[in-house]
C-alpha positions as CSV (number, residue, x, y, z in Angstrom):
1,X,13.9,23.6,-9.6
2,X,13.0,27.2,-8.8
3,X,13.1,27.8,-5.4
4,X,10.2,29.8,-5.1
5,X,8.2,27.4,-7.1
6,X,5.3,26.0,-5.1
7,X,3.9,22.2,-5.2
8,X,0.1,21.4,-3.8
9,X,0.4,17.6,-2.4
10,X,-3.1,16.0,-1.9
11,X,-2.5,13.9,1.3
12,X,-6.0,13.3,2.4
13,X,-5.8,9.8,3.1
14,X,-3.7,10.2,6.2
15,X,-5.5,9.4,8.9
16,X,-8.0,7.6,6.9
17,X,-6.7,3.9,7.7
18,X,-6.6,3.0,4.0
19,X,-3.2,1.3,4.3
20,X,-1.1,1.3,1.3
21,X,-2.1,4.1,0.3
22,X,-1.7,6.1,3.3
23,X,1.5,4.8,3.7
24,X,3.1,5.5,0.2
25,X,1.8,9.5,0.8
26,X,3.0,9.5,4.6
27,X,6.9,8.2,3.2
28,X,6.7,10.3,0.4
29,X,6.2,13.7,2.6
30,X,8.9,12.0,4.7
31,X,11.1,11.5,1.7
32,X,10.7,14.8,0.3
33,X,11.6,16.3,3.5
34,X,14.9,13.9,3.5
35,X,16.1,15.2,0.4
36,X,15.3,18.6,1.0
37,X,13.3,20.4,-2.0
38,X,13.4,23.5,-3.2
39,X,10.3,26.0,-2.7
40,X,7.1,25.5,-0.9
41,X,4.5,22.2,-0.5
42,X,1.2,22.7,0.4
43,X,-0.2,19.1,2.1
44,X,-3.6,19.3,1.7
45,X,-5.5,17.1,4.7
46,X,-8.5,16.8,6.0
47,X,-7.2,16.2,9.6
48,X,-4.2,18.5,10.4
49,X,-3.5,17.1,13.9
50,X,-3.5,13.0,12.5
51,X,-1.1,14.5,9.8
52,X,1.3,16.2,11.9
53,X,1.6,12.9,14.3
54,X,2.7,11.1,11.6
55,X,4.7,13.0,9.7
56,X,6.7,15.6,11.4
57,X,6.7,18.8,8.8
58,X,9.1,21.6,8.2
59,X,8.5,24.9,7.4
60,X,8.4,24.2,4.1
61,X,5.5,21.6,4.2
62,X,2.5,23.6,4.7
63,X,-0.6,21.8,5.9
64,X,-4.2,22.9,4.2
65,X,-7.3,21.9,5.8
66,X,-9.7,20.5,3.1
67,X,-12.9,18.4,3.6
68,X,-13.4,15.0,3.8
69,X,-16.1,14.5,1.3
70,X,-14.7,14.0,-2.1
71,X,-17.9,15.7,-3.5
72,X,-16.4,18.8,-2.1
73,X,-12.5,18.1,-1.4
74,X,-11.8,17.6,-5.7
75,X,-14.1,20.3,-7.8
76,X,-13.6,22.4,-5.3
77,X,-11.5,22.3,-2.4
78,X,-8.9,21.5,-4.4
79,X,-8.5,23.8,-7.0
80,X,-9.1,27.2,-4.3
81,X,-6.2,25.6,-2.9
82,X,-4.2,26.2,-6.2
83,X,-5.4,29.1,-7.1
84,X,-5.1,31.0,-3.4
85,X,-1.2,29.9,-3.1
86,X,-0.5,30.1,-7.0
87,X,0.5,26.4,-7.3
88,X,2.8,25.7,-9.8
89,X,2.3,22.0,-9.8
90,X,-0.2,19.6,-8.5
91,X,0.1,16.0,-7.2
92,X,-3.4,13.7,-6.4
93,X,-3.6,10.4,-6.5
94,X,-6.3,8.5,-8.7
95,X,-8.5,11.2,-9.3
96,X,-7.9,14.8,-10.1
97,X,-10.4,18.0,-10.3
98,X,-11.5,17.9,-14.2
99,X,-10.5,21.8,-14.7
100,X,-6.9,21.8,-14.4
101,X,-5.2,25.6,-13.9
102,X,-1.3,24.3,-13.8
103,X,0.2,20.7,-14.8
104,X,-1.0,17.4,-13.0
105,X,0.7,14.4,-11.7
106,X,-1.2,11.4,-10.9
107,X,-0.3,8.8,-9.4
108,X,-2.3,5.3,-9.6
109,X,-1.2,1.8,-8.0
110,X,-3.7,-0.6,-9.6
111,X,-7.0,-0.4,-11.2
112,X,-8.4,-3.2,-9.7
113,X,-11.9,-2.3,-10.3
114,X,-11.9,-2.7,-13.5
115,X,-10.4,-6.4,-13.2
116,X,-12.9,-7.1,-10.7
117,X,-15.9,-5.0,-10.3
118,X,-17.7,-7.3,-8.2
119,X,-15.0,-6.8,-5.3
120,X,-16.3,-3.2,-5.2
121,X,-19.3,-1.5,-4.6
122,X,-21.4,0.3,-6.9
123,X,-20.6,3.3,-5.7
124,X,-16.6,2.8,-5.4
125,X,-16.8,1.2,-9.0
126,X,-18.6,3.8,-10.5
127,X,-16.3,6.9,-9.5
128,X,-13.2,5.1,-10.0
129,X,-13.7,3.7,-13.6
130,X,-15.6,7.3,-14.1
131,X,-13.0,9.7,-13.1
132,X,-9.7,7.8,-13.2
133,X,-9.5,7.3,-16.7
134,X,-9.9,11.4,-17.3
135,X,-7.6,11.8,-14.7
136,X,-4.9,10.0,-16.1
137,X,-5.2,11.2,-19.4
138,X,-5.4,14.8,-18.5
139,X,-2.2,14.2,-16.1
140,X,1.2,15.9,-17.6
141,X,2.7,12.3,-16.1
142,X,0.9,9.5,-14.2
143,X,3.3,7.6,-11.4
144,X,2.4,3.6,-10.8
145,X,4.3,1.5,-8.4
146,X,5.2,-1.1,-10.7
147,X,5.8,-2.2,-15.0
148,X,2.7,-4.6,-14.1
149,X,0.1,-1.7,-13.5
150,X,2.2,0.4,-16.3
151,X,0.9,-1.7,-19.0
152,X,-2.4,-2.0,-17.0
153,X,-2.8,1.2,-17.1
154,X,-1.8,2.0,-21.2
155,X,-3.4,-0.8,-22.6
156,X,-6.9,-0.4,-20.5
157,X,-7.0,3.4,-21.2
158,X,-4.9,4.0,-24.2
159,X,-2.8,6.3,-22.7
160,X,0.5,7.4,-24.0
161,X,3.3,5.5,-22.6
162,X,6.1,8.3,-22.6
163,X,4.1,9.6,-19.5
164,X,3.5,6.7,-17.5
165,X,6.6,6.4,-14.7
166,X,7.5,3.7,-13.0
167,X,8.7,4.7,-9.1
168,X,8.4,1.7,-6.5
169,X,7.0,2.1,-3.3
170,X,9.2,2.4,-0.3
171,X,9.5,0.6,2.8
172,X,8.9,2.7,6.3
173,X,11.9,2.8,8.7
174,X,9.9,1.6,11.4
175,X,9.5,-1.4,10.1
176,X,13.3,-3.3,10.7
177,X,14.5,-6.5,13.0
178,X,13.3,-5.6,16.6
179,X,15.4,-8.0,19.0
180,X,13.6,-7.0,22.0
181,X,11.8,-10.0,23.6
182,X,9.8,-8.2,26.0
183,X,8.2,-5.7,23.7
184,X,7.7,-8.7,21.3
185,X,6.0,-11.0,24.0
186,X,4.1,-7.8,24.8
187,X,2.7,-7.7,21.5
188,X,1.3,-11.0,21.7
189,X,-0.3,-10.6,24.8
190,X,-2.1,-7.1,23.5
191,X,-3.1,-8.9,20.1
192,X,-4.2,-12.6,21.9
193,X,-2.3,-14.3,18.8
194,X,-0.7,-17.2,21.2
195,X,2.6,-17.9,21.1
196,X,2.9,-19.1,17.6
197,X,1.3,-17.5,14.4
198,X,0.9,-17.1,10.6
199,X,0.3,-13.4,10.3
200,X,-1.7,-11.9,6.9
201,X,-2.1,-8.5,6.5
202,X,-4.7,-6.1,4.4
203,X,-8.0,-5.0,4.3
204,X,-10.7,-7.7,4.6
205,X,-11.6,-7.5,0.8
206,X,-12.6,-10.1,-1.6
207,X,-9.4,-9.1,-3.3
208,X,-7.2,-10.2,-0.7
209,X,-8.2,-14.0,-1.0
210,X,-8.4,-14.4,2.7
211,X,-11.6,-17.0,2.1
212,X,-8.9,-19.6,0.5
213,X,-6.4,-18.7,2.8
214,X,-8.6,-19.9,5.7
215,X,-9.5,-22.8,3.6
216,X,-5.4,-23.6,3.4
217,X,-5.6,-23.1,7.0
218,X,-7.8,-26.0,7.9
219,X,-5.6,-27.9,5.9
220,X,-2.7,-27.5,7.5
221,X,-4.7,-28.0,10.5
222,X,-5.7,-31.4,9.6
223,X,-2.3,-32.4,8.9
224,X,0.0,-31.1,12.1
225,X,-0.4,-32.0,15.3
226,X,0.0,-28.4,16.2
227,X,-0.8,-25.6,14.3
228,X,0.1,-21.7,15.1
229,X,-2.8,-19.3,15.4
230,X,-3.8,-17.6,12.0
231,X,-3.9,-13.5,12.8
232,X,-5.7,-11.7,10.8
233,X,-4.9,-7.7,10.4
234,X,-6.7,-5.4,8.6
235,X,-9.6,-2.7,8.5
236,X,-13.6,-4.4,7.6
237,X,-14.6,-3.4,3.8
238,X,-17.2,-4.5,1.4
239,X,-18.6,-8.1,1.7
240,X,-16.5,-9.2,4.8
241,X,-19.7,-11.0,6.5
242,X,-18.4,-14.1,3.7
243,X,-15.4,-14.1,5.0
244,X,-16.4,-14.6,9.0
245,X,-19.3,-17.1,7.9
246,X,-16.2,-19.4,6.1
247,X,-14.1,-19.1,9.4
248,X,-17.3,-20.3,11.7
249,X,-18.3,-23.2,8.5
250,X,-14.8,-24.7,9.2
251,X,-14.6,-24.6,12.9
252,X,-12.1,-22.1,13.0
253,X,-13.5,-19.3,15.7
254,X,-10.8,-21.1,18.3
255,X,-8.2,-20.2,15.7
256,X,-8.2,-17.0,14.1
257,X,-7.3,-14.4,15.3
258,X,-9.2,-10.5,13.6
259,X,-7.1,-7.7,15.0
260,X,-9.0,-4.7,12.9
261,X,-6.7,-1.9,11.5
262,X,-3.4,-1.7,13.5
263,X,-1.0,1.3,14.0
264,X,2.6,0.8,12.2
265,X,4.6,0.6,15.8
266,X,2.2,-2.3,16.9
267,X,2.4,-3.9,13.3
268,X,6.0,-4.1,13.0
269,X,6.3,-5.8,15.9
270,X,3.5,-8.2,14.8
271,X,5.6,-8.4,11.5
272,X,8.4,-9.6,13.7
273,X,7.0,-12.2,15.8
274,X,5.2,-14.0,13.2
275,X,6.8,-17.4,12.1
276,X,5.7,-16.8,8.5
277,X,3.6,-14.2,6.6
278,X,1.4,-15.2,3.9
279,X,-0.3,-12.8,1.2
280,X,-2.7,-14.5,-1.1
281,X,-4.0,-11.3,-2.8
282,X,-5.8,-12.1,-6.7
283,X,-4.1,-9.0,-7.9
284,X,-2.0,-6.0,-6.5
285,X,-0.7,-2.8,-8.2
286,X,2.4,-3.4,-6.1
287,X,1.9,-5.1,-2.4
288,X,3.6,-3.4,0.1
289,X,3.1,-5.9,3.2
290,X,5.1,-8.7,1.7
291,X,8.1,-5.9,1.4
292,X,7.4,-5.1,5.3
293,X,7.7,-8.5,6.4
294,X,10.5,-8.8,4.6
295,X,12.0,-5.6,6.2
296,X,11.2,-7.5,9.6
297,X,13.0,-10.1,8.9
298,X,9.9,-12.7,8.3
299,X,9.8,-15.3,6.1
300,X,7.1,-15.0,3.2
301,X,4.7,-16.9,1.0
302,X,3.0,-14.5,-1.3
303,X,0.6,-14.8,-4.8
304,X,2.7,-15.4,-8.2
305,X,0.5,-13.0,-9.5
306,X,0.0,-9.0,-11.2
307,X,2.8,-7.0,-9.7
308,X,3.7,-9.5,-6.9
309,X,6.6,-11.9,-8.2
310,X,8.0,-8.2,-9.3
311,X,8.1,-6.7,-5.8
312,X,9.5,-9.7,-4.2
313,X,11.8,-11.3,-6.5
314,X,13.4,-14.5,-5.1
315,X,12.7,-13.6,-1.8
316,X,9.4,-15.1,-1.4
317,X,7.7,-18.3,-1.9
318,X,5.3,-17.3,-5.1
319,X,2.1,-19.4,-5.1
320,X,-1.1,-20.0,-7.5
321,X,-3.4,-18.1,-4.8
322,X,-6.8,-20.0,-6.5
323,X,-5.0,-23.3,-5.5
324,X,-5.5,-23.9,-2.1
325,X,-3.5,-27.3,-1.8
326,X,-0.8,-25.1,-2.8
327,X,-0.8,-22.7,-0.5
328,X,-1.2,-24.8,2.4
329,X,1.5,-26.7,1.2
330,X,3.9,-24.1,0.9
331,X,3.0,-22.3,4.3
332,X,3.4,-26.0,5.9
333,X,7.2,-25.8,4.4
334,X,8.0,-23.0,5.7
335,X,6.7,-23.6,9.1
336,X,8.9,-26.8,9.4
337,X,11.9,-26.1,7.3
338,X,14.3,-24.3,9.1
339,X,17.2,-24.1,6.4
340,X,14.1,-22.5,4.3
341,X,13.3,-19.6,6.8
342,X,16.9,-18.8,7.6
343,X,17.0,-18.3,3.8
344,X,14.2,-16.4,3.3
345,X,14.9,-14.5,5.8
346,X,18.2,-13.1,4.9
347,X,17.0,-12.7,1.1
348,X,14.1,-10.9,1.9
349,X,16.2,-8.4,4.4
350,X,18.3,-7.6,0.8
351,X,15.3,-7.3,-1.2
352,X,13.6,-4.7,1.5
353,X,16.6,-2.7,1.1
354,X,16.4,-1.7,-2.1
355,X,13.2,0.1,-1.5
356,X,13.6,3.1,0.5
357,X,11.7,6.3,0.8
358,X,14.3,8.5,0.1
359,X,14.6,6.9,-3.4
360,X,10.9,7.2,-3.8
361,X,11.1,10.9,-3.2
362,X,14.1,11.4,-5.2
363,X,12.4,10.0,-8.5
364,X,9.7,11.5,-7.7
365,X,11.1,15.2,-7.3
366,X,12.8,14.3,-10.7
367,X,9.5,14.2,-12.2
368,X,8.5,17.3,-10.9
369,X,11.6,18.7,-12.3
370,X,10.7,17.2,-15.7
371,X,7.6,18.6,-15.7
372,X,8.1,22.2,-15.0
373,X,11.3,23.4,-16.5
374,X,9.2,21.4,-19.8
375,X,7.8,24.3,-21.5
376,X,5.0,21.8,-23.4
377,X,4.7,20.3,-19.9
378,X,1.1,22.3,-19.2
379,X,-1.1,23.9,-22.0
380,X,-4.1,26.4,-20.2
């Protein structure tokens, strides 16, 4: 690549607590740093202090302050940013301004919406089933996390498949084995989660199945004499009241723990103490908080569902998430089989490692590569 080519990054989401997808821009911009690129990146973000606590920039990153408000931030903001630095190439995820002055890459973990609307509000629905669907198809490539929402993505929108990529998300470095007792204990104590628990983390969405997984919780309740304290983590979305009236139906108040959103230094140590993690989620485009735990060193029950059984391999115990018997049953076996957690344990440290950020950011730069030394890869 040309070194005085220059690539615009959209990273507004940092700083905007939406999780996975925070997290797969904030290791890409670390990644892309790692390998060292060629030429210039202009990050656009909507909170230049937030962005340079997380992600420490060279001189070649370039931060660009953009709005918030997507009304503004994507017919506008967006493309004065490529036109006032004479981008070469742009990068977005999910939705990309509709007039298009230099090729587009867009990349697009699931498209859960469309699978199931009723999770979403009107508004969220209406933009993403609107917009993504040009985006994607106006894109010179689109990158998905996983071959699950690759054919998603092709056989919903009747896209092309030669320019739908498949690059896995990565797994931070901050999330490893941490040995430390004290800071562990000290966790617990900051987080009230007891001495034992069953961590699950993502936001509190229908999605995320968290209604049954409270239901597999009284279960297991029921049946041993002592039960570790559920903790909850994750940022309050759509329709959450349903999911605190199901906790206070079965008596469970005493029980669960809601932490809210929690930083990554505080969540990899909540990763670490945890006896088991479970992730029930009806559909992912990949799942990185299985991957996490596993990075930690924590055993994990996950769905056998969309991308899931992909990410984790045999790492995990894979579960029906609609059957709560099931679940309950396997969190139960991991809780008192030791021979199982020392296994999962050291197969999930394996699987973790194949998914670093470094390797995200190399495919990705390849794609960039692709696209502008392809002479058909942009048409004005």
């Amino acid at each position: 690549m040309n070194a005085n080519l220059r690539i615009c990054l959209d990273a507004h989401m940092v700083g905007e607590q939406e999780t996975g997808n925070e997290t797969y821009i904030i290791n890409l911009l670390r990644g892309l740093q790692e390998i060292g690129v060629p030429g210039d990146i202009m990050v656009l973000t909507t909170n230049r202090e937030y962005l340079a606590q997380r992600v420490q920039l060279n001189q070649k990153f370039v931060p660009v302050l953009v709005p918030r408000s997507p009304l503004l931030r994507i017919p506008i903001s967006i493309p004065k940013a490529v036109f006032r630095y004479k981008i070469d190439l742009l990068h977005v995820t999910y939705v990309a301004p509709s007039v298009q002055t230099c090729p587009t890459v867009v990349s697009v973990h699931d498209i859960a919406y469309e699978h199931f609307p009723s999770f979403f509000s009107f508004r969220d629905r209406l933009i993403l089933s609107t917009l993504v669907p040009r985006s994607v198809r106006q894109a010179a490539r689109v990158i998905v996390p996983s071959e699950h929402t690759r054919y998603d993505l092709i056989e919903r929108y009747r896209i092309s498949p030669t320019k739908v990529v498949v690059i896995p998300l990565s797994v931070g470095t901050e999330f490893h084995v941490i040995s430390d007792i004290k800071r562990l204990e000290t966790i617990k104590q900051r987080y009230s989660t007891g001495n034992q628990y069953i961590l699950t983390v993502g936001n509190l969405q229908p999605r995320k199945n968290l209604e049954r997984l409270i239901e597999a919780y009284a279960i297991l309740q029921a049946q041993l004499d002592t039960i570790p304290t559920l903790v909850v983590v994750g940022k309050s979305k759509w329709r959450v009241s349903r999911l605190f009236e199901k906790v206070t139906a079965l008596g469970l108040r005493e029980k669960i723990v809601f932490t809210d959103y929690v930083p990554d230094e505080d969540l990899a140590l909540l990763y670490n103490a945890a006896e088991v993690f479970v992730y029930p989620s009806l559909y992912e485009g990949f799942g990185l908080p299985p991957l996490e735990a596993m990075a930690c060193g924590t055993p994990v029950v996950c769905s056998n569902t969309s991308s899931l059984p992909e990410v984790v391999g045999d790492a995990a115990i894979t579960v029906d998430p609609t059957n709560v018997e099931e679940l309950a049953h396997a969190i139960r076996h991991v809780l008192i089989d030791q021979d199982l957690r020392t296994y999962l344990r050291e197969a999930g440290l394996r699987r973790a490692g194949m998914f670093s950020r470094k390797r995200t950011a190399q495919y990705t730069y390849e794609i960039y590569n692709q696209i502008l030394t392809d002479n058909n890869g942009f048409s004005a």
